[in-house]
One Martini backbone bead per residue (centre of mass of N, CA, C, O) as a GRO file, in nm:
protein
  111
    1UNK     BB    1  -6.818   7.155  10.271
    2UNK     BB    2  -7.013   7.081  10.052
    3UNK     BB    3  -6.784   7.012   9.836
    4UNK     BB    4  -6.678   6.801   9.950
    5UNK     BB    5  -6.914   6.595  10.001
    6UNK     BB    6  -7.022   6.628   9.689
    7UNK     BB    7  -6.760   6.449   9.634
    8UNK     BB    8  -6.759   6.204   9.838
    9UNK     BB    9  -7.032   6.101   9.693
   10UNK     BB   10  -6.922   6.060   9.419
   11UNK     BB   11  -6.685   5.865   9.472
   12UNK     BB   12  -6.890   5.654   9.574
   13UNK     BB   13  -7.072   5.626   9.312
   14UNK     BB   14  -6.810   5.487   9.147
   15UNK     BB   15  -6.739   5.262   9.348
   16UNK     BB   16  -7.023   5.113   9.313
   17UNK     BB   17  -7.055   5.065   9.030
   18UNK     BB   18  -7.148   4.861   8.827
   19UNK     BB   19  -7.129   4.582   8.647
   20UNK     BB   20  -7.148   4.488   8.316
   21UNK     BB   21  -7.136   4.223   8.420
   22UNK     BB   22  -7.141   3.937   8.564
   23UNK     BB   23  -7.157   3.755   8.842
   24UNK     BB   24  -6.824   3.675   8.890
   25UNK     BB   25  -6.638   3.845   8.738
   26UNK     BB   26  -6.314   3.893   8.719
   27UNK     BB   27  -6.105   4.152   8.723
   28UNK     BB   28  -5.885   4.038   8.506
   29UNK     BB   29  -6.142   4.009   8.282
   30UNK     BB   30  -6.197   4.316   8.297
   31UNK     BB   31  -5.935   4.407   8.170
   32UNK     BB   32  -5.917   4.289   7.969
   33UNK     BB   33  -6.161   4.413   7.816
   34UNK     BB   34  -6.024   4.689   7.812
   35UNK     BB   35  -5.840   4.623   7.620
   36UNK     BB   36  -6.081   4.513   7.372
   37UNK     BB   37  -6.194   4.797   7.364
   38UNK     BB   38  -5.900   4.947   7.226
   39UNK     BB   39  -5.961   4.776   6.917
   40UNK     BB   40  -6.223   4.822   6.794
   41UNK     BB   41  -6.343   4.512   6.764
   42UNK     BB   42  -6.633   4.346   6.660
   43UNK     BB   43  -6.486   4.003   6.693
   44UNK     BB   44  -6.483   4.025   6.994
   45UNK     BB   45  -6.463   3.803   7.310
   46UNK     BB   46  -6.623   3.637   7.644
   47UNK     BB   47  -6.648   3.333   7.775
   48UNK     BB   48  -6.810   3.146   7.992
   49UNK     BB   49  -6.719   2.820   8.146
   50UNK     BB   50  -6.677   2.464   8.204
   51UNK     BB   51  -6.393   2.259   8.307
   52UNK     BB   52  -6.425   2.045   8.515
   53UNK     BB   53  -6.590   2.252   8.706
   54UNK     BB   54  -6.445   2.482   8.588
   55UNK     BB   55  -6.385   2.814   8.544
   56UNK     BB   56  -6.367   2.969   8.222
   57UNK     BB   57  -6.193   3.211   7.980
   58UNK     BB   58  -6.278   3.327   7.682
   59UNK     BB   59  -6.063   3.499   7.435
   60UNK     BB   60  -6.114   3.711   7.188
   61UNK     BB   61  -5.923   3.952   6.957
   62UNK     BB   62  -6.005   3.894   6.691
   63UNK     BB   63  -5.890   3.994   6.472
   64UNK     BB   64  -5.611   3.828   6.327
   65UNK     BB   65  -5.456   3.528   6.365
   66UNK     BB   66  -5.553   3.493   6.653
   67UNK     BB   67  -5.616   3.365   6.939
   68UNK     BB   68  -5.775   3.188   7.143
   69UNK     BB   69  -5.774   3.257   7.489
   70UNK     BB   70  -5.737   3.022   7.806
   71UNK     BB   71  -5.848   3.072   8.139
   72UNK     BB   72  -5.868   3.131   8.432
   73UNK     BB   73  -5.971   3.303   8.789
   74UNK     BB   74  -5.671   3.420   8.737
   75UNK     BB   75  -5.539   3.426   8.470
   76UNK     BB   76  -5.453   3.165   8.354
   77UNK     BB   77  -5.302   3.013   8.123
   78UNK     BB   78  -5.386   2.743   7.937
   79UNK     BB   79  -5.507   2.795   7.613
   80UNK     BB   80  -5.516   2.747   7.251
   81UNK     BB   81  -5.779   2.633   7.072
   82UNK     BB   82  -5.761   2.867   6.853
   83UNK     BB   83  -5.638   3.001   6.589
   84UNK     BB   84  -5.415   3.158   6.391
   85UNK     BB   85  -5.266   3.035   6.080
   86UNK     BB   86  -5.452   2.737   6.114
   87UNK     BB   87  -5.686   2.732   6.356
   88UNK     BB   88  -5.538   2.532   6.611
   89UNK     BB   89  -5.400   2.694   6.789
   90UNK     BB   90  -5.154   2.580   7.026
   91UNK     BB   91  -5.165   2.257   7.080
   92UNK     BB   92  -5.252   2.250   7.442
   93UNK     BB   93  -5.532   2.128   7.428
   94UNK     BB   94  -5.639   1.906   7.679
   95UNK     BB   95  -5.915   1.783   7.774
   96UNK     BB   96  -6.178   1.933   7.706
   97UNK     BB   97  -6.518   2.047   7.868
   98UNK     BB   98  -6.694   2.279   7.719
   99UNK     BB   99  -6.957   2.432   7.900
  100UNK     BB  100  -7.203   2.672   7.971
  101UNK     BB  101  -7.228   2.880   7.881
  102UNK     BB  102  -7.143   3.226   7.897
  103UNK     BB  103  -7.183   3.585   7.813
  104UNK     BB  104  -6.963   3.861   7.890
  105UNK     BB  105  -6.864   3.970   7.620
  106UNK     BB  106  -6.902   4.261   7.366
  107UNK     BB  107  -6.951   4.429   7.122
  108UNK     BB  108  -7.236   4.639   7.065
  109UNK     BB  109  -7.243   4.577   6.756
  110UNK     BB  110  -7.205   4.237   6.820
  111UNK     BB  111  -7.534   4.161   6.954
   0.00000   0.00000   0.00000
């Protein structure tokens, strides 16, 4: 009996354990990140933004020539403000008015 209780509290300590990220920071952009941990690059990043009233979220997943992509508080791609092989994004970027930095994760190397 002792050790179902020592498992269920174990259980419970883990589920319970906080986000090292900021408060409020969407459980889809906590998943992006465990993504970008898994390339072990140490130029990748992740901040938060307010565009127009709205939380958005910049990723990039660092080296080269990929996107730095922009995305809303559900997830949803919005666009790539910069990166690719001109480093001028997708082009889809229209009206940004990008406030309020926040850092949301670094790889540890590179804080």
């Amino acid at each position: 009996m002792k050790i179902i209780l020592s498992l269920l509290i174990l259980l419970f300590s883990f589920s319970c354990a906080k986000s090292n990220y900021p408060k409020g920071t969407p459980s889809c952009i906590e998943d992006k990140i465990v993504e970008l941990k898994k390339n072990d690059d140490n130029s990748a990043f992740v901040y938060r933004y307010e565009n127009h009233g709205e939380k958005v979220y910049l990723i990039s997943p660092g080296c080269c020539d990929m996107f730095t992509e922009l995305y809303d508080e559900e997830c949803n791609y919005i666009c790539a403000p910069s990166g690719g092989f001109t480093g001028k994004g997708d082009g889809k970027c229209k009206n940004l008015d990008l406030q309020n930095e926040v850092l949301i994760w670094k790889p540890e190397d590179n804080l």
